[in-house]
Each structure stands twice: as C-alpha cells, then as structure tokens.
C-alpha positions in Angstrom: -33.6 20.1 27.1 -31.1 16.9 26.3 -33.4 14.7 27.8 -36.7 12.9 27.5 -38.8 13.0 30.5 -40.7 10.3 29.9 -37.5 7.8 29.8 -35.6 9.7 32.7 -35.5 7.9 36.0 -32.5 8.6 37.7 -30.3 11.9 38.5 -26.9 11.1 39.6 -25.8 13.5 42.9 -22.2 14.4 42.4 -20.6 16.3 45.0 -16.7 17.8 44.4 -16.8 15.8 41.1 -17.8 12.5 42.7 -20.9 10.9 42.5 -22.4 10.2 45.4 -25.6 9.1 45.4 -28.7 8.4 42.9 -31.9 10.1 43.2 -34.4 7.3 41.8 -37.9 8.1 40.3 -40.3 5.2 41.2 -43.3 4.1 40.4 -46.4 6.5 41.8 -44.1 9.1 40.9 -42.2 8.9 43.7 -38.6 10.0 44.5 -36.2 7.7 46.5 -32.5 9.2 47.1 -30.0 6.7 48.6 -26.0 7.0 48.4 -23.5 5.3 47.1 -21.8 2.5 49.1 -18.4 3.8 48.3 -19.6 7.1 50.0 -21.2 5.4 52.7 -17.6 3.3 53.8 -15.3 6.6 53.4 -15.1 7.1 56.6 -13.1 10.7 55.0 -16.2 11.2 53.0 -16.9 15.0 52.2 -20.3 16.0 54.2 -23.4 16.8 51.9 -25.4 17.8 54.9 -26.0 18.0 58.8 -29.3 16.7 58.3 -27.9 13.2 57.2 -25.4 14.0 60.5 -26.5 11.0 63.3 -26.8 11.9 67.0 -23.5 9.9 67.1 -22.0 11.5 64.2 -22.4 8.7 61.9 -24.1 9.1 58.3 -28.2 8.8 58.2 -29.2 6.4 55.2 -32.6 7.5 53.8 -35.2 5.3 53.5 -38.3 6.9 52.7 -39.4 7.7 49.1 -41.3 10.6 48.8 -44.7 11.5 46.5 -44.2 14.4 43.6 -41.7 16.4 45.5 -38.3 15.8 45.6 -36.6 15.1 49.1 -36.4 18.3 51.4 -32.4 18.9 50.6 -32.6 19.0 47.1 -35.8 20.3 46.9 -33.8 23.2 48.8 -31.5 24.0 46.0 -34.7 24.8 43.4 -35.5 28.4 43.1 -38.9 29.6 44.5 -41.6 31.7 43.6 -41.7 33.5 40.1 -38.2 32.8 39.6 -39.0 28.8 39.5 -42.0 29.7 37.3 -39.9 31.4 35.0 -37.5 28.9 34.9 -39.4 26.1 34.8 -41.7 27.7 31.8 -37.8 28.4 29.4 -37.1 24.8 30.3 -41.1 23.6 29.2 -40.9 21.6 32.8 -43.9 22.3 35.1 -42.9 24.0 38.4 -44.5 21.3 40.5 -42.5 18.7 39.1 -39.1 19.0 40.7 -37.3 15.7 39.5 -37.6 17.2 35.9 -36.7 21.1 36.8 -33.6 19.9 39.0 -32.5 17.7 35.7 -32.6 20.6 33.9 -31.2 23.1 36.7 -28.2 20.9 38.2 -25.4 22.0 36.5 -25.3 25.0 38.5 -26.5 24.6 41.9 -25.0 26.0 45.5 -21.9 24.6 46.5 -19.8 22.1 45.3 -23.3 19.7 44.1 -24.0 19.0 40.5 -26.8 17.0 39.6 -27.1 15.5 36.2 -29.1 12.4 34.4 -27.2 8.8 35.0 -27.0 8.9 31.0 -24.6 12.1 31.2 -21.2 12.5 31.2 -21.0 14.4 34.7 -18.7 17.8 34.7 -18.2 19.6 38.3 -19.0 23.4 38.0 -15.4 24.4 37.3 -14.8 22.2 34.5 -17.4 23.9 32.4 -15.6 26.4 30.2 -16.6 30.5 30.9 -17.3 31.8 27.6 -16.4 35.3 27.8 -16.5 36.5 24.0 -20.8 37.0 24.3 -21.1 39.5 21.3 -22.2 36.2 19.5 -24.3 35.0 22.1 -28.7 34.0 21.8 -30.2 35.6 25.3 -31.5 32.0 25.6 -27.9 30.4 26.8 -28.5 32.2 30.1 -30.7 29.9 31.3 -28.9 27.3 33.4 -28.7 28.7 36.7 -30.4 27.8 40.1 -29.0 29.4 42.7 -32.2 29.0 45.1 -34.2 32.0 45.6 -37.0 34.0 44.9 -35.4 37.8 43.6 -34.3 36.8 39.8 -30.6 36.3 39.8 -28.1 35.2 37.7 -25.2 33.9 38.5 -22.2 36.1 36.2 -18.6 36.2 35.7 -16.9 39.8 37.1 -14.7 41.1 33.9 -11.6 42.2 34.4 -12.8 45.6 32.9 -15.6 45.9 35.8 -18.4 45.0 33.7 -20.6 42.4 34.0 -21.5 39.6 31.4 -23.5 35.9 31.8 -21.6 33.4 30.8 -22.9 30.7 28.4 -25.7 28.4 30.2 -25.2 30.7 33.5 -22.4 28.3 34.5 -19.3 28.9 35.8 -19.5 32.7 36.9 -18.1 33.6 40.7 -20.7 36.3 41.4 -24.4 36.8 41.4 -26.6 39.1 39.9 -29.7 40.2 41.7 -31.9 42.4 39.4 -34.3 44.9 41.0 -38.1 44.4 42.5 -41.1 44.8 40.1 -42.8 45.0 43.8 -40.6 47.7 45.2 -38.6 50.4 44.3 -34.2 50.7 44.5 -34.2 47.5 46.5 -30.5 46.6 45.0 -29.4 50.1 46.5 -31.0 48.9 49.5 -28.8 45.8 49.7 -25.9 47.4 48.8 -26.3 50.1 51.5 -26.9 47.5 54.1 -24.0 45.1 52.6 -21.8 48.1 53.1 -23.0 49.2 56.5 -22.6 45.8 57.6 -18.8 45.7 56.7 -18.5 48.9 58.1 -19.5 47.7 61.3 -17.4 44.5 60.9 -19.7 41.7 59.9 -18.3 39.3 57.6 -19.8 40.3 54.1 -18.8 39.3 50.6 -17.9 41.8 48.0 -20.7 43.7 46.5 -21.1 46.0 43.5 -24.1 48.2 42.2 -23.9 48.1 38.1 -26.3 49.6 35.6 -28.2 47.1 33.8 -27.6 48.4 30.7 -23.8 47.4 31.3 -25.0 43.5 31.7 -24.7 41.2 28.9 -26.6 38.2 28.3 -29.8 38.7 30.1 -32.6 37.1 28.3 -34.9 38.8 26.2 -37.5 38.2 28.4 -36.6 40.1 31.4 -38.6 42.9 29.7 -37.4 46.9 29.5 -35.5 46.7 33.1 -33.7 49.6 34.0 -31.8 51.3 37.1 -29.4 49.4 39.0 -28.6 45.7 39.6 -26.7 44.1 42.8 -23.8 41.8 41.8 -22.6 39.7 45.0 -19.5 37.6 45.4 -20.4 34.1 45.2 -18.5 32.6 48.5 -19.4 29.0 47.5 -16.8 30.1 45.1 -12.9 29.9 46.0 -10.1 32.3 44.6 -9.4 30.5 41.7 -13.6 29.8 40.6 -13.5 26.4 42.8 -16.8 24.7 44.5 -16.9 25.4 47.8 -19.9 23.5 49.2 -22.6 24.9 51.0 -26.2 24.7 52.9 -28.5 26.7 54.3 -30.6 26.1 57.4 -33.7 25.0 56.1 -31.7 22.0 54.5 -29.8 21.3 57.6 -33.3 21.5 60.0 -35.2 19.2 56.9 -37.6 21.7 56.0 -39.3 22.2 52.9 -38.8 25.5 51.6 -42.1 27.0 52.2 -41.5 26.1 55.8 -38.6 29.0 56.5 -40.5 30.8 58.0 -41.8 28.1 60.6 -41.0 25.4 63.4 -37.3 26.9 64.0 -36.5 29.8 65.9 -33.1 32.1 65.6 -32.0 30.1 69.1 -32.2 26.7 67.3 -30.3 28.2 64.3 -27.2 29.6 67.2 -27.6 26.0 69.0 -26.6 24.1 65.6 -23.9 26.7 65.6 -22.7 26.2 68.8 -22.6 22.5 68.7 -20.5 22.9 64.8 -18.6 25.7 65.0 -17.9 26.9 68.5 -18.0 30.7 69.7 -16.4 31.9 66.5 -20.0 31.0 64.4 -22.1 31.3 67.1 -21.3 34.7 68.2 -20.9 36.0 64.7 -23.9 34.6 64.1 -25.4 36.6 66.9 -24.6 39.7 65.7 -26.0 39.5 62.4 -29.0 38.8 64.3 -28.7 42.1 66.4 -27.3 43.9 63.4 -30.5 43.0 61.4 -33.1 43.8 64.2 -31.3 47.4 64.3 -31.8 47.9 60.2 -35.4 46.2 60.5 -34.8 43.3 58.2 -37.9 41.4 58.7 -37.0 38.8 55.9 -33.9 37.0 57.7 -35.3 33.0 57.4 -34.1 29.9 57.4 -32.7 29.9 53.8 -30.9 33.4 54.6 -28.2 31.8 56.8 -25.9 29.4 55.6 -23.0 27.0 56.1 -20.1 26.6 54.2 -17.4 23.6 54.0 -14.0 24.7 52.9 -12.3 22.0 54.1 -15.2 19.7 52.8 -15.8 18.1 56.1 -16.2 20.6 58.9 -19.4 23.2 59.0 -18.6 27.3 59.4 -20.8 29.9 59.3 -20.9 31.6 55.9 -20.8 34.8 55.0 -23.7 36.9 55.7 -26.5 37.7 52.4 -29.7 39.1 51.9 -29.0 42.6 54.2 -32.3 44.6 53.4 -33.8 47.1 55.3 -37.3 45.7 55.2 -39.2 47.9 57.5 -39.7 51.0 54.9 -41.8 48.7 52.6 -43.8 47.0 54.4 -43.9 49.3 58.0 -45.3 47.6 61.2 -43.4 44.1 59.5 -42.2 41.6 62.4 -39.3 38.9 62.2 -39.0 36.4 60.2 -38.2 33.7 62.7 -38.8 34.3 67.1 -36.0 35.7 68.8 -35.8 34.9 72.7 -39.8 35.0 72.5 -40.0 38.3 70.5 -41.0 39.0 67.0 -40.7 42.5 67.3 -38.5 45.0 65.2 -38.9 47.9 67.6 -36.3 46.6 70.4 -34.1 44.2 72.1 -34.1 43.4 75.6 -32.4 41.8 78.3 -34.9 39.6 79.2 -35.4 38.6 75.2 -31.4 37.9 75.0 -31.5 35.6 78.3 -34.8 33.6 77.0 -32.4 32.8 73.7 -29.4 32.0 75.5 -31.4 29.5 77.2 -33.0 28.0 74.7 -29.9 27.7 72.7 -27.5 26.3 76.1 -25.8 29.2 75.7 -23.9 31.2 78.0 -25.6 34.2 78.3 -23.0 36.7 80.1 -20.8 37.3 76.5 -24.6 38.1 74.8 -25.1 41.4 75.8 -22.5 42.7 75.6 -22.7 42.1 71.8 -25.7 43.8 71.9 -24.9 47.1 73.2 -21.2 47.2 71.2 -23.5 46.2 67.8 -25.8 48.9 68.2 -23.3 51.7 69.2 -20.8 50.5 66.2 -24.2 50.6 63.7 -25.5 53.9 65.4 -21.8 55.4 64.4 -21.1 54.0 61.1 -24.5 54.7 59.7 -24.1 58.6 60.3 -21.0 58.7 58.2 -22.0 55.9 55.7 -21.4 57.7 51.9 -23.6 54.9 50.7 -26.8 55.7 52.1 -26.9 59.1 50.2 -28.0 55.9 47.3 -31.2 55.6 48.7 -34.1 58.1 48.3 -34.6 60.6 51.5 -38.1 58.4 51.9 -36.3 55.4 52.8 -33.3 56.8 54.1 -34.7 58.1 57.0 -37.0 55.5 57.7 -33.8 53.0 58.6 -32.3 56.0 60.7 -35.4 56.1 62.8 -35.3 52.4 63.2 -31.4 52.4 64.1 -31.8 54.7 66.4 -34.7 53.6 67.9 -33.6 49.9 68.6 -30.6 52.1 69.4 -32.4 53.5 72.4 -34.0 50.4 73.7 -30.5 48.4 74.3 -29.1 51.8 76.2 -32.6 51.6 78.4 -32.5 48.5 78.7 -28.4 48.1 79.9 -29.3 51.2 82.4 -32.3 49.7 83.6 -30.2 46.1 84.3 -27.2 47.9 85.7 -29.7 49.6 87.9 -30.9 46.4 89.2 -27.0 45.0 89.7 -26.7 47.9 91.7 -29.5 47.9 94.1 -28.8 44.1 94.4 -25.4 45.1 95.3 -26.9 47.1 98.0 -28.7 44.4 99.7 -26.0 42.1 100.1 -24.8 41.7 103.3 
C-alpha cells in the first residue's frame, strides 16, 4: 500500500484518462462524491452512468454524503463476498471500509474508470506497462485487480503461445480468469459449455477458453493446491488494441447496493431501460438471453450479470452476455434470480408470463413470442450436437438436457394452446 490511511481523504475519479470527479472523505466518516465543473459544462462529456442520467437527459449532481459505505456506483465496482475478503486481507484494509479498499483496488476497475489518491500521478488502464517476462515475478504482484464479483478472478493477458500469465499488479491484461468453485464441482466447464451453446445458438458472447491451471502463471501463493480447469473470458470492456471501453452493470444504473441484485427490480425494468437506450436491437437481444437462460436453468442471472457498454463513450448498448451457468444441477428446485412477467419459475415460459412483461416494460408484445419459440427450438437443436457438453460429467449433463427439453415443451404447449384460442376466436367472428 503507497498510502497512509489515516492522511487519505480524497480519491480522484478518472474516467478515459480524465479526471472527473473527487470522491471526498468527511468527517463522521462519511463519503461525498461530486464532479468536476469542467465535466459538468461539456456538454460532449463521456457518460459515467445512467443513474446520474436526468428525466430530461441532463447530468444529476449528487448531493448527499453517505455513512461508512461508499456511494452505490462505486461501491458497485468492489468485489463481493470472499473474493473482497481476500482482497481486502493482501491489502491489510478491512472489507467494510470501501474508501480504503477502492484506493487500493482502482487501478483496475470495469471500464474505462480508474480511481486513484489526489496525491497520485493518475495512469488510465492502458498506459500501465504488461509485463510479460513473469519467470522473475513474487505471486504477490497479482494483487491489483477488481473486476467486481464474487468467483475469484483475475484479470490476465492471453499469450501469443495460448497460455495464460497475470501480468504485474493484475493490470493491463484483456481477458479474465475465473478459477473453479471450492462449493461445487467443474463449474468453469459448466460456463464454458453454456458460453459455447449460447454462441451456437447466436447470442452475442465473448471469446472463451478452458486452460489447466497448472498452465497459469502468477497466481498467488495463497490460492492453495487448485487443480482442474480454469475459465479465461474476453474482457469486452477491452477494445482490439487493449483500450478502455467503459462499462456498467444494472445494479449501478438502478442505484442499488450490491447486496440488493437480487431485489426491487424485475427482468421487465431491466428490457424498459433497454428499450428507452438502445432500441429493439438491445431490447430484443436482451430478451433472449432471458429465454436462453430460463431454458439452461440459470437461476443466478441478477442485476450485476447484465451490463452496458459505451464504445462511443456516450451512448449505452447492451454488452456482451457473462456468467452462462447451468445452475439448476446444484442447487435443484432453484428459482430466478429476478421476476419474470410474474414468474420465478425455471420449469416454463408462458404466454401469459411474456404478455405480463411486455406490459410492464411498454413493450410491444406481438415480436415477444416469437423469440420465445425460435430460442427454444435453436437451443433444443444445438445442444444435441454441442461437442462441448461431452466436458461435463453425465450427472450434470443430463440434468441441463432434461431442463432444455422440458422448458422446451412448455413453449410448444403453450404456442398450440394460444393458436388454439386464435382459432376458435376466428370461428366466432362474424
């Protein structure tokens, strides 16, 4: 740690390499972020987030300073859970005290946001140099990386041989590593069987790539005897050429805390943002994910598992889709994360479900369906000839046939029983 926390008062928010705000620690140990005039008059000024987005479009100034946390977007970019405890104990910061972990954390967040003491020279992500010769290297350089979460990941630079190495202070690299589950068994597989099944069925996916562990350099010492398989994933906050593409997830853009992602939104607010930002295009694609995850029974799809990204710097679009696992064979007789037209449940979609979303998003609902019944068929098809799933044990294997074909089933019952309606309504017309 370069700083001392009991002189640090002030991180400086830098977003494409300018600063844009301050976050200020205050008396009462309160936090107090505010940004800088000079962002505030650009009228061409680079978004940070929808949630500082006006009903008018303008910019939302905050105002209210807020007790031991840190305010709800940057609290956002911390990792959660045991990977925040881990962290926070290499950095000797407490977890709970976020102003001090996202000091030590900010050099490599999501995005195109670095967040650095006002003392510091500030560097944007790309500016940081990758160190690939690591023969040399102390496991404990790879600690600076965030990359919100709970799974431990690191974020790594793909060699040109294939391989897989962390650069020096986890900063810098254009793909993510995602080591497996002490809690459950082949869950990288898992991901990369879903990842792949998804592309197959032509959801927009980043690259994936299943690597023995023993082939990664740099983890720290501490990560213990690990062994099998790791997930590395294509960082798509990261352009061709390693450049910051920013980024937020949903639980930033609705202001909620991250042990809220599982609350106060539902999967119809999520497509209403999107049809509001992006149009059809995200709302649609958006929509089947949705279907496409109900199908594989991922129960885990929250807040923080959809994204936006900003390649132009100013205008929102859906981001690729992350975090594909077939839940359901862990933890059977699971529900959604988040309500879907009213439903929680795994075991079906139905017309009824699909029209209850559509109107709680002011959607039109005739182009929903339709996406219903072509997602299932395509997932049905491309998951009997998928090479990849032959990576998971027969346990688990057939458990996410069963639940493909089941959900499978429902959709065809319930399109026969609506066309049956439409037809005996037809009838009755004069």
């Amino acid at each position: 740690m370069n700083f001392d926390p009991k002189t640090l008062n002030a991180l400086g928010v830098h977003l494409y390499g300018r600063r844009i705000g301050v976050i200020n620690r205050i008396a009462g140990d309160r936090h107090l972020f505010s940004f800088e005039q000079d962002y505030i008059d650009d009228t061409s000024r680079p978004t940070l987030s929808l949630s500082f987005k006006g009903q008018a479009g303008g910019l939302v100034l905050p105002t209210r300073a807020i007790t031991a946390r840190l305010p709800v977007f940057f609290s956002n970019l911390l990792p959660e859970g045991h990977l925040r405890e881990y962290l926070a104990a290499r950095a000797q910061v407490k977890p709970q005290r976020e102003f001090f972990l996202l000091a030590v954390l900010g050099a490599d967040l999501p995005g195109a946001l670095m967040v650095a003491p006002m003392d510091h020279a500030a560097q944007t992500a790309d500016e940081h140099p990758v160190d690939r010769d690591h023969d040399d290297r102390s496991p404990e350089t790879a600690l600076r990386f965030s990359l919100a979460g709970v799974q431990l990941k690191f974020s790594a630079v793909m060699e040109a041989s294939g391989g897989l190495t962390i650069p020096a202070g986890g900063m810098g690299g254009s793909w993510i590593v995602k080591l497996p589950s002490a809690r459950f068994p082949s869950v990288p597989e898992n991901e990369y069987t879903m990842m792949a099944l998804a592309r197959a069925v032509g959801l927009v996916v980043p690259r994936t790539k299943l690597i023995d562990i023993r082939e990664i350099c740099g983890l720290p010492a501490d990560t213990g005897t690990m062994e099998g398989k790791a997930l590395a994933v294509q960082r798509f906050d990261r352009g061709a050429e390693g450049e910051a593409v920013h980024m937020e997830d949903f639980a930033q853009v609705f202001g909620l805390y991250p042990e809220d992602k599982y609350q106060h939104r539902s999967y119809a607010n999520i497509a209403a943002v999107l049809w509001a930002e992006t149009g059809e295009a995200g709302t649609y694609e958006f929509f089947r994910r949705l279907v496409f995850s109900v199908l594989i029974g991922n129960a885990d799809m929250h807040l923080k598992n959809w994204s936006l990204l900003y390649p132009d710097q100013r205008t929102p679009a859906l981001s690729p889709a992350y975090d594909f696992v077939a839940t359901l064979p862990y933890i059977p007789n699971d529900s959604l994360a988040l309500s879907f037209g009213g439903s929680r449940s795994l075991s079906e979609i139905s017309t009824d479900q699909v029209r209850r979303f559509a109107d709680t998003a002011h959607l039109p609902v005739s182009p929903l369906w339709p996406i219903v019944t072509d997602i299932a068929d395509r997932t049905v098809a491309e998951w009997r000839r998928l090479p990849e799933k032959e990576l998971l044990s027969a346990k688990v294997r057939k458990a996410i046939g069963d639940q493909i074909l089941t959900v499978a089933k429902s959709v065809g019952q319930a399109a026969g029983r609506s066309s049956g309606r439409a037809a005996t309504q037809g009838k009755k017309r004069p």
